[in-house]
C-alpha positions in Angstrom: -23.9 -24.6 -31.1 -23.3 -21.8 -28.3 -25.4 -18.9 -28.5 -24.3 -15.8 -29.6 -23.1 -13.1 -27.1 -24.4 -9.7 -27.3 -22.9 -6.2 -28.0 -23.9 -5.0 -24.6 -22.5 -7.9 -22.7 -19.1 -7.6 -24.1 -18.8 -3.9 -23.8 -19.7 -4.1 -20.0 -17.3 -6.8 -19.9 -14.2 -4.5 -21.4 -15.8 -1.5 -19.2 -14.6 -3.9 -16.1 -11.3 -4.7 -17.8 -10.2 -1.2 -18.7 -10.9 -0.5 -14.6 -7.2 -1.6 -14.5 -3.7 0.2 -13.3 -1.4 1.1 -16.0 1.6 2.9 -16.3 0.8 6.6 -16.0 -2.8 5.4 -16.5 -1.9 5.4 -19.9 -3.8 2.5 -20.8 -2.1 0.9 -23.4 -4.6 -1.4 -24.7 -7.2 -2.5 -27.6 -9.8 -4.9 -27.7 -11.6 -7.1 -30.4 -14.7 -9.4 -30.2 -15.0 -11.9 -33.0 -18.6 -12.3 -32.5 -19.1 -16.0 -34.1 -16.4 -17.7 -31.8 -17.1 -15.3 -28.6 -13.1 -14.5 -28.8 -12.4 -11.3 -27.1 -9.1 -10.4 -28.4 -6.5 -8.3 -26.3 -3.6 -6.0 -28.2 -0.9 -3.8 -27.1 -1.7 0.3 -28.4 2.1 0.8 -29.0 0.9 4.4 -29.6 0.9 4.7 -25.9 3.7 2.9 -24.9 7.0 4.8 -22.9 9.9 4.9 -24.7 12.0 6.4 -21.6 10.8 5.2 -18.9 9.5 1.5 -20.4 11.3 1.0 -23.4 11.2 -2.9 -23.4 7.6 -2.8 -22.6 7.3 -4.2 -19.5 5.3 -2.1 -18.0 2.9 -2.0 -21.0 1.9 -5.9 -20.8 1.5 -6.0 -17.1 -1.1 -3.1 -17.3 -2.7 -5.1 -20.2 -2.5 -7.9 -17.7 -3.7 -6.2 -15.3 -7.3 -5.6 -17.7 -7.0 -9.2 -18.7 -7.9 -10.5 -15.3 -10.5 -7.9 -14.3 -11.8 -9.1 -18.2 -11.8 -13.2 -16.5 -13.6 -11.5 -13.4 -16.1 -9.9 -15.0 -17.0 -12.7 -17.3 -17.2 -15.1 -14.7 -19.6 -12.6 -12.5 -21.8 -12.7 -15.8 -22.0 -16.4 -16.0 -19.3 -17.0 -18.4 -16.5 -19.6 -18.4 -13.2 -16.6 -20.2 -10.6 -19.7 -21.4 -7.5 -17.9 -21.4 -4.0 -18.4 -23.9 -1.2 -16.1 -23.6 0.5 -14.4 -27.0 -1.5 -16.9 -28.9 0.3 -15.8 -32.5 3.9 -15.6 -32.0 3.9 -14.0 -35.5 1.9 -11.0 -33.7 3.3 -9.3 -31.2 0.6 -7.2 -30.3 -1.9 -9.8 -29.8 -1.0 -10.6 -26.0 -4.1 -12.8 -25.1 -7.7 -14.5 -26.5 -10.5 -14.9 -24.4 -12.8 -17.9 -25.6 -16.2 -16.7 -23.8 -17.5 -20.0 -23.0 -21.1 -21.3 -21.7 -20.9 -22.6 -18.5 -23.0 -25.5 -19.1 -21.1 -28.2 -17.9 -18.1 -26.0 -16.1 -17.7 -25.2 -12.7 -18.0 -22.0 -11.7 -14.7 -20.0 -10.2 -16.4 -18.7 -6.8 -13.0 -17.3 -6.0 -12.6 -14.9 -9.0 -16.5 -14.1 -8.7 -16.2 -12.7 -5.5 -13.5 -10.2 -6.6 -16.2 -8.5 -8.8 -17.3 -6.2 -6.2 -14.4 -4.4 -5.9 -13.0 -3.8 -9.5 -14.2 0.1 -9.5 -13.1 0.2 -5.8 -9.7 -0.4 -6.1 -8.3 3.2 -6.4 -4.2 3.9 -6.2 -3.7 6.0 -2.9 -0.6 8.5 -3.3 -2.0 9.6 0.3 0.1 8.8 3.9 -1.0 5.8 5.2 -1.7 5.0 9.1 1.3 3.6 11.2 -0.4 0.3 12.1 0.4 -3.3 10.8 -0.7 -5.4 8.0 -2.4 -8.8 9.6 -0.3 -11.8 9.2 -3.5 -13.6 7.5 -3.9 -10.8 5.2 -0.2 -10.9 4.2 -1.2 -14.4 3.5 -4.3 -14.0 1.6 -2.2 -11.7 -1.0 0.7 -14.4 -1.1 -1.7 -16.7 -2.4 -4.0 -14.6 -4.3 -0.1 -13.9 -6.6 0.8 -17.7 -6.2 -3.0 -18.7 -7.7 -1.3 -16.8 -11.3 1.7 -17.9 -11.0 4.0 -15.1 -9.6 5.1 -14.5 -5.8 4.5 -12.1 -3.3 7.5 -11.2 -1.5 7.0 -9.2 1.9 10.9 -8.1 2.6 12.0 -7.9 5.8 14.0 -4.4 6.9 17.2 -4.7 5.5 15.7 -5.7 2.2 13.0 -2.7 2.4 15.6 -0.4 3.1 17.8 -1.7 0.2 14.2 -0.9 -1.8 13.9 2.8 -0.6 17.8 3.7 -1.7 17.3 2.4 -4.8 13.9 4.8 -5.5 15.9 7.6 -4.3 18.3 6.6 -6.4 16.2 6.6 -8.9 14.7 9.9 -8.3 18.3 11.1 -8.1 19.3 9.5 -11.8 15.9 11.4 -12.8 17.1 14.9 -12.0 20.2 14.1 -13.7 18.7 13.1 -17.0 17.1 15.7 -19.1 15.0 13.0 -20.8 13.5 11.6 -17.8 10.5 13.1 -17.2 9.1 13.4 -21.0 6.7 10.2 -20.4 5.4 11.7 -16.7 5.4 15.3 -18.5 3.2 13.5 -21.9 0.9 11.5 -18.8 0.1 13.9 -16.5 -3.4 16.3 -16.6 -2.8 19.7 -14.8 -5.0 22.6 -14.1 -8.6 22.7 -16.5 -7.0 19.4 -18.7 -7.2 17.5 -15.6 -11.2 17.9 -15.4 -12.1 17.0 -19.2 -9.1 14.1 -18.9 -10.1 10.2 -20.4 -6.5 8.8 -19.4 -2.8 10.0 -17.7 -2.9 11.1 -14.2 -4.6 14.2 -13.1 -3.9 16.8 -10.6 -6.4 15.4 -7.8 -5.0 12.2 -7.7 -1.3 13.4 -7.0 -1.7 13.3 -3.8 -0.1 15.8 -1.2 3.6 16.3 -1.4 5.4 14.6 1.2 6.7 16.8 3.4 9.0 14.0 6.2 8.7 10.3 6.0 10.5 7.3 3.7 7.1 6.1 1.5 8.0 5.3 -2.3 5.1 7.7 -3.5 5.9 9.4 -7.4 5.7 13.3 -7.4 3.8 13.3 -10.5 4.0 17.7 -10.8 7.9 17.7 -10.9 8.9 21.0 -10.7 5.5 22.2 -11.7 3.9 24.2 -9.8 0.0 22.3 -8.5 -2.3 25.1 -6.6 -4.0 23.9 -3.1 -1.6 20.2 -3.0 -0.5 21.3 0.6 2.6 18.9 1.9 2.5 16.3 4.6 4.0 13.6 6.5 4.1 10.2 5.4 4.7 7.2 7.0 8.4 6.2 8.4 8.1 2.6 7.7 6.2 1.7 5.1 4.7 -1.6 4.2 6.1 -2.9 1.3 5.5 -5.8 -0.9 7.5 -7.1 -4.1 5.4 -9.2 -7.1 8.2 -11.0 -8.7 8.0 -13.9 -11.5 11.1 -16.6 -12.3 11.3 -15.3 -15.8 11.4 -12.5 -17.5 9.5 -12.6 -20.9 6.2 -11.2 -22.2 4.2 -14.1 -21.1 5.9 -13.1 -17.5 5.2 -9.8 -17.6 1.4 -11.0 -18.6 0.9 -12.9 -15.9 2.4 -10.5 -13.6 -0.1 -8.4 -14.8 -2.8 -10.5 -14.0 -1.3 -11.2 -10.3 -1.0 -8.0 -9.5 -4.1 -7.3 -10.1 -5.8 -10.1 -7.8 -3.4 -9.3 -5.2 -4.6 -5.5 -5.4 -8.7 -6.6 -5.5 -8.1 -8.7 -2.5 -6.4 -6.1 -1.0 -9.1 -3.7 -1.5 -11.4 -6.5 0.2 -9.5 -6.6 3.3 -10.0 -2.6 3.2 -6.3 -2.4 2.6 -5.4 1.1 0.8 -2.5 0.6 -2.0 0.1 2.2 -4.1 2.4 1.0 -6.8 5.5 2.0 -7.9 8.0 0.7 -10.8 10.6 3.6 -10.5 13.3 1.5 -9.1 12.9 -0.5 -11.7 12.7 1.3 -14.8 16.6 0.7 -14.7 17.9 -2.5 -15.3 20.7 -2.1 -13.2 18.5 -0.7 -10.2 16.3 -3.6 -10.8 18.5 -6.3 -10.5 19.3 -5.0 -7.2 15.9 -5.4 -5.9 15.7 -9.1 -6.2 15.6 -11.0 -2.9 18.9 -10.7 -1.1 18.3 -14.0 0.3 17.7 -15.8 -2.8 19.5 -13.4 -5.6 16.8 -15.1 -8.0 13.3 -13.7 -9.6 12.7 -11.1 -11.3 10.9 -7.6 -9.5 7.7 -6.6 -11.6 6.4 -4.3 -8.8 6.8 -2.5 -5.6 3.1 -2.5 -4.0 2.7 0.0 -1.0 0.1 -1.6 1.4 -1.4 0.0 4.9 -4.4 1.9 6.2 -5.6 4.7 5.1 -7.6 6.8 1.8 -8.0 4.5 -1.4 -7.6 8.0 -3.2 -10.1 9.3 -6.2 -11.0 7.6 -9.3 -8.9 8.1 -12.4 -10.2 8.6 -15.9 -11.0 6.0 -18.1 -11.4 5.9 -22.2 -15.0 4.9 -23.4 -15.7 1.6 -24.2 -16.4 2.5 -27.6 -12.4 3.7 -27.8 -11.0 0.4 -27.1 -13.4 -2.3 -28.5 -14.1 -3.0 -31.9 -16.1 -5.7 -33.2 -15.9 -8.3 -35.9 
C-alpha cells in the first residue's frame, strides 16, 4: 500500500502550480487532495472567469493548464510519478484534470520535466521592449518540440503571416475602443495606485510596463485611459518575434493541453534566457481568430500569440495563498 503524502508536500506542490500565467492573472483555479488515493484534483473558479473578453472559457482552461503542468513538474522534482487524465467526469464540468501522485518505485523518472523546475518562479511576462537581435534557429527548435512533446504546435510565422497577426491586434484594439463593454474584465483585473501593493491576483501597476511610444510589438496597455504616475513611454521593437501555439481541435481538452504546452514552451524559454510575453487579444474574437490560423495551411486552431526576444523578464506578479486554493479531503 503506497504511503501517505503529507500536507506540506502537496501544498508546495500547488504553490509551484499556481506560479502559472492566467488571463489577467486572474487565476481561475481550485485545488483538492484526496489524501487516501494521493488525487490532487483540479477545478475551474468560474467566479473568476471573463465574460467579455473569454466568454467560452478558453482562456480559463489554458491558464488552468498552464498550473497543471507546473503541478506534473513539481511533483516529478519531488520524486513523484503525477499520472495525469483530462476532464475525468464528463458529468462535471469543472473538474478539468486528476493527478494520481504515484511512488516512483518501479517508474522511470521524466529527467526532461525535472529539469524545468528551476525556472517555474523565473518565468515572469515582460511587457518591456525587447532587443533587436534574433532568436537562434536551435532555440526555435527546442520550443517546437517542447509544444509537440503535449501535443500542440509551435508555429514561427514568417512576415507576411506576422504582419497579418499585428493588423488583426490593432484591430482588435480598434473594436475595443468602439465597444463600451470591452474593458470591464481589464478594468475588474487590473491593481492601480496603493491596491497594486497589497494585491494577491490581477495585474498591478509595475508590471504594465512602459507605454510604447514607436514600434509594432503586440504588448496590452493594461491602464487604458487611466492615468499611471512615473510609466514613462518608449520604443519598442519594429519586428517582433512572434510565435503561434495552435492545437487541431478546439474543445476543452484542447484548450487543456494548450495550457500545459504553453507552459513548457514558456519554461524552456526562460532556460535559454529568452524574455516572453503573451497575448490573446486577437483572439478574443472569433472572427479575428480564425484569421490567424496559418495562411499556408488554413487549418489549426490559434490558442496564443507568444512574444519571444531579449531583453527584462519583468517583475513578479501576485499570487493567492496556498491555503486559498487547496482544500483537503
Amino acid at each position: 500500500m503506497a504511503s501517505r503524502l503529507d500536507e506540506k508536500t502537496v501544498a508546495r506542490l500547488v504553490a509551484e502550480a499556481i506560479a502559472a500565467p492566467s488571463m489577467h492573472n486572474a487565476q481561475p483555479w481550485r485545488f483538492r487532495f484526496v489524501t487516501g488515493e494521493r488525487l490532487v484534483l483540479l477545478y475551474a473558479d468560474p467566479e473568476r472567469a471573463m465574460p467579455h473578453s473569454d466568454p467560452d472559457n478558453r482562456a480559463l482552461h489554458i491558464g488552468c493548464g498552464a498550473a497543471l503542468f507546473n503541478l506534473r513538474v513539481a511533483a516529478v522534482h519531488a520524486d513523484l510519478v503525477p499520472e495525469t487524465r483530462l476532464l475525468p467526469e464528463p458529468q462535471d464540468p469543472l473538474l478539468l484534470a486528476a493527478v494520481h501522485l504515484a511512488d516512483p518505485a518501479g517508474r522511470s523518472r521524466d529527467d526532461d520535466l525535472a529539469r524545468l523546475h528551476p525556472v517555474i518562479r523565473q518565468r515572469h511576462t515582460s511587457r518591456h521592449p525587447f532587443a533587436d537581435k534574433d532568436v537562434p534557429e536551435d532555440v526555435r527548435t527546442t520550443l517546437q518540440d517542447a509544444a509537440a512533446r503535449e501535443g500542440a504546435e509551435l508555429l514561427m510565422p514568417g512576415p507576411w503571416h506576422a504582419e497579418t497577426v499585428l493588423d488583426l491586434v490593432r484591430d482588435a484594439e480598434s473594436r475595443d475602443l468602439m465597444d463600451p463593454g470591452a474593458n470591464e474584465d481589464l478594468v475588474r483585473w487590473t491593481r492601480l495606485g496603493p491596491e497594486a501593493d497589497t494585491a494577491v491576483d490581477g495585474v498591478p501597476e509595475y508590471a504594465f510596463g512602459p507605454r510604447r511610444r514607436d514600434g509594432r510589438a503586440p504588448v496590452r496597455d493594461f491602464s487604458g485611459r487611466r492615468p499611471v504616475a512615473d510609466r514613462g513611454t518608449t520604443t519598442f521593437e519594429h519586428t517582433p518575434h512572434l510565435a503561434l501555439l495552435t492545437t487541431p481541435g478546439d474543445s476543452p481538452a484542447d484548450w487543456l493541453r494548450a495550457g500545459q504546452a504553453l507552459e513548457r514552451v514558456l519554461l524552456e524559454a526562460t532556460l535559454a534566457d529568452l524574455a516572453t510575453s503573451l497575448t490573446s487579444h486577437a483572439l478574443e474574437d472569433r472572427e479575428l481568430r480564425l484569421l490567424a490560423r496559418d495562411p499556408g495551411s488554413g487549418t489549426g486552431q490559434v490558442q496564443m500569440v507568444l512574444r519571444l526576444g531579449y531583453g527584462p523578464r519583468g517583475p513578479a506578479t501576485p499570487r493567492r495563498a496556498v491555503a486559498d486554493v487547496l482544500v483537503f479531503a
